[in-house]
C-alpha positions in Angstrom: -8.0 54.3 54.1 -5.2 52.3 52.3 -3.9 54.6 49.2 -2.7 52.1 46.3 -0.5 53.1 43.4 -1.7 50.9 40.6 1.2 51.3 37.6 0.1 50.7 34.1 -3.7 51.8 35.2 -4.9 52.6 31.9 -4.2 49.1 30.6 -6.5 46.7 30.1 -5.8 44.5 33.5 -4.8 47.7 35.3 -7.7 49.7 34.7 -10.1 46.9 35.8 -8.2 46.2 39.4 -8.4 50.0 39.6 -12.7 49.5 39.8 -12.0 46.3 41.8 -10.0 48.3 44.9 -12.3 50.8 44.5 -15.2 48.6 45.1 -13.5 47.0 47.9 -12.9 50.3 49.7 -9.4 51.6 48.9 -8.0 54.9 47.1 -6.4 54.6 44.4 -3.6 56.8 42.3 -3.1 55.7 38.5 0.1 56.3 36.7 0.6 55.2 32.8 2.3 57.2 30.6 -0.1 56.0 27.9 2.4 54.5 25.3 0.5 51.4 25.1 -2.8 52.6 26.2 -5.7 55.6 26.2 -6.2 58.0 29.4 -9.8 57.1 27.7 -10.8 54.5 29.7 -10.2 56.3 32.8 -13.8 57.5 32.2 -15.1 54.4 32.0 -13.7 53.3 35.3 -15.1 56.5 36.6 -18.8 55.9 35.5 -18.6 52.3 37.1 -17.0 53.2 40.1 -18.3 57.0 40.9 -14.8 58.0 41.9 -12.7 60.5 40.5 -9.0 59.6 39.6 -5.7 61.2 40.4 -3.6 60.0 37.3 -0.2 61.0 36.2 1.3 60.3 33.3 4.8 59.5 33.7 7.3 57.1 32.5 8.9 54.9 35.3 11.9 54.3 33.8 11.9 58.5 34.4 13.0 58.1 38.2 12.9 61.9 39.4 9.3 61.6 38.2 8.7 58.3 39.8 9.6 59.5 43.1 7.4 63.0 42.7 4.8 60.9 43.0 5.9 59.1 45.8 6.6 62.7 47.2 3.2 63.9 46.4 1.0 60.9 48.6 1.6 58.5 51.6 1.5 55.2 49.3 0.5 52.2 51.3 0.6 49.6 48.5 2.0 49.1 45.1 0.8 47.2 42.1 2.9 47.1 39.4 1.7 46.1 36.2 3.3 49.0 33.5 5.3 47.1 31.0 5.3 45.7 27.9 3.7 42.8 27.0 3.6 41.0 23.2 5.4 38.0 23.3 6.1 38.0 19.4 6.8 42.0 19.5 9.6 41.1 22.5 11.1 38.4 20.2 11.6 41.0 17.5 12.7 44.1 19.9 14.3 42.6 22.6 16.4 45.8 24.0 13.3 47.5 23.8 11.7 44.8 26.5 14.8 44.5 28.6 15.1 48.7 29.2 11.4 49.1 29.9 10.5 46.2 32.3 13.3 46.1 34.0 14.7 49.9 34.4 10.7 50.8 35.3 10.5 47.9 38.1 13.8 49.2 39.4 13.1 52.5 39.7 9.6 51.6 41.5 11.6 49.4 44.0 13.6 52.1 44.2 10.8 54.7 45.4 9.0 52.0 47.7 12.7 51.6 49.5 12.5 55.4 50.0 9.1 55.8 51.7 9.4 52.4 53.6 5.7 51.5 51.7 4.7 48.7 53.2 2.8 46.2 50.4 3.8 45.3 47.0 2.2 43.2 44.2 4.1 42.4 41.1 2.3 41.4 37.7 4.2 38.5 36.7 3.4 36.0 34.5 3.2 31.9 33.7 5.7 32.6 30.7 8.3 32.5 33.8 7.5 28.4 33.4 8.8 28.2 30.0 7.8 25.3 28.1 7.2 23.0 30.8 7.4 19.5 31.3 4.2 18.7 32.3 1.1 20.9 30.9 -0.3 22.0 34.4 1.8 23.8 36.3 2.2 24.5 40.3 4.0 27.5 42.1 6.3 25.2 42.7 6.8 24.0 39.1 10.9 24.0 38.2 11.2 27.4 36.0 12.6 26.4 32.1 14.7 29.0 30.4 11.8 32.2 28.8 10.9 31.1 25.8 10.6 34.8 24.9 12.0 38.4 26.0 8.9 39.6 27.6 9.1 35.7 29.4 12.6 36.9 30.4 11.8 40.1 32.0 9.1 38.7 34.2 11.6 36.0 35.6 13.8 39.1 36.4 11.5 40.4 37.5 10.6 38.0 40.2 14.0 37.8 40.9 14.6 41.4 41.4 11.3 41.3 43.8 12.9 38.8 46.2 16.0 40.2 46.6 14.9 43.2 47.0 12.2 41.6 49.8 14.9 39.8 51.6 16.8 43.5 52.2 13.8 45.9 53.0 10.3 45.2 54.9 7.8 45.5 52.2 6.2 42.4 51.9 5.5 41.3 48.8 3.2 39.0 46.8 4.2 37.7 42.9 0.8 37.1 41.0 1.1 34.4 37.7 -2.1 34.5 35.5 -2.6 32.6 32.9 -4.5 34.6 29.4 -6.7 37.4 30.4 -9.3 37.8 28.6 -13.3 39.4 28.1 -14.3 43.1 29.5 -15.3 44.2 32.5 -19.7 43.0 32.9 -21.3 47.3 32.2 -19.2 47.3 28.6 -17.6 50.3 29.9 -14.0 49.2 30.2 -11.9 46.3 28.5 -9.5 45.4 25.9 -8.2 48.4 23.7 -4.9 47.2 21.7 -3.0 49.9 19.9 -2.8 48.9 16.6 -2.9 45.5 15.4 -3.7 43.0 18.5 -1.2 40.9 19.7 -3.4 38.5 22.0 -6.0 36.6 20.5 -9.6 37.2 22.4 -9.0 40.8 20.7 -7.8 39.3 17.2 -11.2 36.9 16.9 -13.5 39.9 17.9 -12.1 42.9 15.4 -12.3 40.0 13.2 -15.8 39.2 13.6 -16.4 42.9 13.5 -14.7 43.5 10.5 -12.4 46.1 11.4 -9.3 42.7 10.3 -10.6 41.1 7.3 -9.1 37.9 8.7 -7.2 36.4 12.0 -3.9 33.9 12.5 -4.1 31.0 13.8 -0.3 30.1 14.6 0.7 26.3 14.2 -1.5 23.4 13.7 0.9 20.7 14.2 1.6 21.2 18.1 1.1 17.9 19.8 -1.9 19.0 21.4 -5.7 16.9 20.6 -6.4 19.5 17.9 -2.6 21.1 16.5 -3.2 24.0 18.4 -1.9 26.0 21.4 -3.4 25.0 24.9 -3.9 27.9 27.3 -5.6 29.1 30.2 -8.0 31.7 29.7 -9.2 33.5 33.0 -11.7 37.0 32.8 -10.1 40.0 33.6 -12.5 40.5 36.1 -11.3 37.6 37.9 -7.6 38.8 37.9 -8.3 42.0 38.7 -9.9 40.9 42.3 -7.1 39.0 42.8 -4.7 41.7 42.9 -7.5 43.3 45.4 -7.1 40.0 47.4 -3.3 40.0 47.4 -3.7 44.0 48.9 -5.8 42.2 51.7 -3.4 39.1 51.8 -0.6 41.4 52.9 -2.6 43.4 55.3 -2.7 40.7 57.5 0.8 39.2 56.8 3.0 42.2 56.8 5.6 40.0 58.3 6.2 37.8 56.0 9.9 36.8 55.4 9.7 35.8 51.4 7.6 36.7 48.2 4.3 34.5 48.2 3.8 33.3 45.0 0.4 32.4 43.2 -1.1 30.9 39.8 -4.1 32.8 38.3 -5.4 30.5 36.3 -8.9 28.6 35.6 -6.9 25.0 35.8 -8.4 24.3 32.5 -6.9 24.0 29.2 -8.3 25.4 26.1 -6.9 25.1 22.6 -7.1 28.0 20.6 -9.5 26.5 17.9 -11.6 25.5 21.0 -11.4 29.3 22.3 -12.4 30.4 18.4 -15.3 27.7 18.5 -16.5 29.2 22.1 -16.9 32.8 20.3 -18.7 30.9 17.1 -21.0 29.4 19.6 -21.5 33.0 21.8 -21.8 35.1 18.8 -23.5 33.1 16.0 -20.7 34.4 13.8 -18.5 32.0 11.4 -14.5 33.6 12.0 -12.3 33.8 8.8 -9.1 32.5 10.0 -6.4 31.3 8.6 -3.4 28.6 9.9 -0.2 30.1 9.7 3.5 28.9 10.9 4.2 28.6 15.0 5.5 31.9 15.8 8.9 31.9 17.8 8.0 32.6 21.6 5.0 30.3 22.3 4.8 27.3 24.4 3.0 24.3 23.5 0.7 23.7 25.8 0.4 25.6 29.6 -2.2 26.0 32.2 -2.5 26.1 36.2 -3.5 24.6 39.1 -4.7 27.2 41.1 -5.3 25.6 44.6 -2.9 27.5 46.6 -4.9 31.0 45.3 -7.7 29.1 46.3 -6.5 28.3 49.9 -4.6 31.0 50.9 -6.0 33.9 48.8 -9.6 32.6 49.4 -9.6 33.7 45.5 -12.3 31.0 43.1 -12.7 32.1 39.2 -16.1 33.4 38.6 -16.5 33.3 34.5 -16.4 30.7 32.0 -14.9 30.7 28.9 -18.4 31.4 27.3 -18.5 34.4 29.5 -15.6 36.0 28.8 -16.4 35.1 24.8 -19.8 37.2 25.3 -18.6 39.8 27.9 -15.2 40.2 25.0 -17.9 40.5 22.2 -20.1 43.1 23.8 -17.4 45.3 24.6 -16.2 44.9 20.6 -19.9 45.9 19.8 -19.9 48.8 22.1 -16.7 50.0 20.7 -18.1 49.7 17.3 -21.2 51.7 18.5 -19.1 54.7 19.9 -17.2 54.8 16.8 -20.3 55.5 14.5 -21.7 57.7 16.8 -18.8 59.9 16.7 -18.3 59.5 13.0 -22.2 60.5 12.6 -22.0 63.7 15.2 -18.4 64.7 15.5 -17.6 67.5 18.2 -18.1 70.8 17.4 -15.1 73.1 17.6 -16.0 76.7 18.8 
């Protein structure tokens, strides 16, 4: 049985592949050192799933640690997707970006050099576009300059992946999606921001709840059809079998001679008052939001075409944006639920 190293597990796309592999028939090792995220949901993948998880929490950018692991188990395949990720928070810390995403990938590369693994996915992103020309973008689309930090690292990123590809025989795949959003279909895992949320699925639904008395809506003079930001939104659900794909991609291609590179993406643009409106319509819930200034970092207006996933990956998006409204509500209700349970019946210390 392959043995995957998923990095970043406990985050919210991480920890959903982990269930996808799982269900496909592969172990699976989880490290996160839990800066950005709770060893919590580990449970929920366990409940779905009916596995137990080996999970260490280290920080890549530690490379003696890194390679214990490595050490420890015969790694077929890597997925890499610890790093940071808030556009805005990258624009105000950028040293902070630059150290973590890059030393951490490094390091990795480093470890799957070592032990001669043979498969590795990268989580990259479509922020490697830039503000593009034209609205819908193609693997093939020319790359402007990042638009943010955390844009910047993932170019790197890529960059670092193919050189180090055209050196060492691990074959390798590069995976661009688009805006993750929703929560995996039992409730049990999904989107757990620390602190205030940077994305805005999570931002309309601890709205709605009530745990933000009211959400940002940044820039209403974009030339888009309403003012707004157009993005792709795709489930998490979706992404994460794509990653499971890739695994199975690079089973059978081992020998490739370059990175493959694919869009994750619906191929359909959405405006973020659309997106709000989709929850309105979902929820039967009126949002408080307000409009605010653009905020530095964000393109105007970027989605896919997802034809070569389609093709080569044999990968086809499953949700619609309706879905991944309710499936992103529920999860807010459920987290809502366990909060006042706890609150009612705290644990009792002996």
């Amino acid at each position: 049985m392959a043995k995957i190293l998923v990095t970043g597990g406990c985050g919210y796309i991480g920890s959903h592949t982990l269930v996808d592999l799982i269900d496909n028939g592969y172990e699976v090792i989880c490290v996160d050192n839990n800066s950005r995220s709770s060893p919590s949901i580990l449970k929920g993948v366990e409940t779905i799933t009916g596995k137990k998880l080996k999970n260490y929490k280290v920080d890549l950018c530690n490379y003696d640690e890194t390679y214990a692991i490595f050490q420890e188990n015969e790694i077929t395949g890597v997925i890499h997707f610890a790093a940071y990720k808030a556009v805005g928070e990258s624009v105000e810390l950028p040293l902070m970006y630059y150290e973590n995403n890059i030393f951490s990938l490094v390091n990795l590369l480093k470890c799957v050099q070592e032990f001669k693994t043979p498969w590795f996915v990268f989580s990259s992103s479509c922020t490697v576009y830039g503000n593009p020309e034209d609205q819908i973008v193609t693997e093939e689309t020319k790359e402007k300059p990042a638009e943010s930090p955390y844009g910047a690292t993932k170019q790197m990123g890529e960059r670092i992946v193919r050189d180090f590809q055209q050196r060492n025989k691990t074959a390798c795949v590069l995976l661009r999606y688009f805006n993750p959003v929703g929560a995996h279909p039992s409730t049990l895992i999904g989107e757990m921001p620390i602190g205030r949320p940077q994305n805005l699925v999570p931002a309309i639904t601890q709205t709605a709840i009530g745990k933000l008395p009211k959400m940002t809506v940044y820039g209403d003079d974009y030339p888009t059809r309403d003012g707004s930001c157009v993005r792709d939104y795709i489930h998490v659900s979706d992404i994460a079998h794509a990653h499971t794909l890739a695994i199975k991609y690079l089973q059978k291609h081992e020998d490739i001679q370059e990175c493959e590179v694919f869009n994750l993406g619906t191929g359909n643009g959405v405006t973020l008052l659309e997106a709000i409106k989709a929850f309105e319509k979902i929820s039967g819930k009126a949002l408080n939001y307000e409009i605010g200034p653009r905020r530095p970092g964000d393109v105007i207006a970027i989605y896919a075409n997802n034809d070569k996933a389609k093709k080569q990956l044999g990968w086809y998006p499953q949700y619609s944006l309706e879905d991944m409204m309710l499936s992103a509500w529920k999860w807010e209700q459920r987290l809502k639920e366990d909060e006042e349970r706890f609150t009612a019946a705290p644990p009792q210390l002996n």
